[in-house]
C-alpha positions as a Markdown table, in Angstrom:
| # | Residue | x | y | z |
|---|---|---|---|---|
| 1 | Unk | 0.0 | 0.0 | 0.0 |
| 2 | Unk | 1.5 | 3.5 | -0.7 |
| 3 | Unk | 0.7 | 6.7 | 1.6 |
| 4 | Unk | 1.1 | 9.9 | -0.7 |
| 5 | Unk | 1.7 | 13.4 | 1.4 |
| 6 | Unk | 1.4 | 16.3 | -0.3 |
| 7 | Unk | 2.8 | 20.1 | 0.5 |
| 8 | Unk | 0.9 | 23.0 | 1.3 |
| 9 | Unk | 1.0 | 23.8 | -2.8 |
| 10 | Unk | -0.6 | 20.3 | -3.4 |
| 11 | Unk | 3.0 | 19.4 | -4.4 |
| 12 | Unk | 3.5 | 15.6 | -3.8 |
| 13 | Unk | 6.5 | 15.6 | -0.9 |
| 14 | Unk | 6.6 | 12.4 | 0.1 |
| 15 | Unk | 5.4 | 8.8 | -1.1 |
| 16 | Unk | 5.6 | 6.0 | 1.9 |
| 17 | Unk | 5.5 | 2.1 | 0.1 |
| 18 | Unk | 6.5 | -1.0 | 1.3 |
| 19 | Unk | 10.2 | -0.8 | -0.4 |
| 20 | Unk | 10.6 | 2.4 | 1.3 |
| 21 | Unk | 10.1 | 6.1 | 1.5 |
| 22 | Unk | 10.7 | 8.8 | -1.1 |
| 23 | Unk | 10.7 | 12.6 | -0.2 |
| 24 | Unk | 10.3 | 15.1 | -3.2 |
| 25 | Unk | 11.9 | 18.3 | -3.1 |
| 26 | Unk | 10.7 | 21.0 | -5.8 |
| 27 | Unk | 12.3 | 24.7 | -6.8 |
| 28 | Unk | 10.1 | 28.2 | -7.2 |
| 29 | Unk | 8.5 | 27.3 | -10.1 |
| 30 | Unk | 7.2 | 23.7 | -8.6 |
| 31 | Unk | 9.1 | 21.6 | -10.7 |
| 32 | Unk | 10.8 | 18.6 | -8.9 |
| 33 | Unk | 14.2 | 18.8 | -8.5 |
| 34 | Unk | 15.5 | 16.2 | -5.9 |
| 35 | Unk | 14.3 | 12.8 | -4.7 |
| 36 | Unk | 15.7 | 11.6 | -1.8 |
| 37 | Unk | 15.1 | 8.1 | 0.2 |
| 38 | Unk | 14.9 | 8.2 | 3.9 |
| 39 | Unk | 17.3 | 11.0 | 4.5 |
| 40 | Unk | 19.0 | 13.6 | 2.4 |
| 41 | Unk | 22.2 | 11.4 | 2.2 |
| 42 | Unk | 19.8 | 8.9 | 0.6 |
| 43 | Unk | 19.8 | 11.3 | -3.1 |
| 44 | Unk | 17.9 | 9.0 | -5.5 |
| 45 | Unk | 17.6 | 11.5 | -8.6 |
| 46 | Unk | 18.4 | 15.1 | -8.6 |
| 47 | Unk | 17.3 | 17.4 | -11.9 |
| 48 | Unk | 19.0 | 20.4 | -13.0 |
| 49 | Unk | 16.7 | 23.2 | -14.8 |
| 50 | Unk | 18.6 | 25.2 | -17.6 |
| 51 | Unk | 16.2 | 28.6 | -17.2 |
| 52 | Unk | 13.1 | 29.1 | -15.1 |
| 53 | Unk | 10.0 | 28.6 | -17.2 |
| 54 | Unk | 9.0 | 30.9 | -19.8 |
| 55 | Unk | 6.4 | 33.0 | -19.3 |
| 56 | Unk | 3.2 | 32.3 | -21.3 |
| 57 | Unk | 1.3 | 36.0 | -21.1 |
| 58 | Unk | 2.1 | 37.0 | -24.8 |
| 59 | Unk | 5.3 | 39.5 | -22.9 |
| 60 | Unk | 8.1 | 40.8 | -24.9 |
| 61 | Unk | 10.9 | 38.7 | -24.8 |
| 62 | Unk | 12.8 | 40.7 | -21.9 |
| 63 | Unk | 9.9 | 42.1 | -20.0 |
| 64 | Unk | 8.9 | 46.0 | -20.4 |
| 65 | Unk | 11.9 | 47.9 | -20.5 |
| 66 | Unk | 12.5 | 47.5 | -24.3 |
| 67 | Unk | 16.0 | 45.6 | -23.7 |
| 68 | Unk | 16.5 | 42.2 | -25.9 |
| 69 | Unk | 17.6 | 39.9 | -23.5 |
């Protein structure tokens, strides 16, 4: 049987199974970017993020202040 817990952003922290317990840890933009077993020493996947997630309002590339980039 599996016990899912989730964070106060309905993020799914941790998962409890019979092999064991996983704990996610996620960055600003709620993407995942760790799992770890039982402790922190226990790293079972980490994920690196090139750029924060593009924004999806129809913005100018660079925001308002007319600079490229």
């Amino acid at each position: 049987m599996r016990t899912y817990t989730h964070n106060g952003l309905g993020d799914r922290a941790r998962v409890d199974k019979q092999t064991g317990t996983r704990h996610f840890v996620y960055d600003a933009w709620g993407r995942v970017v760790a799992e770890y077993g039982s402790s922190a020493r226990d790293v079972r996947t980490e994920f690196i993020w090139a750029e924060p997630p593009a924004a999806n309002d129809s913005s100018s590339f660079g925001g308002s202040d007319h600079i490229p980039g």
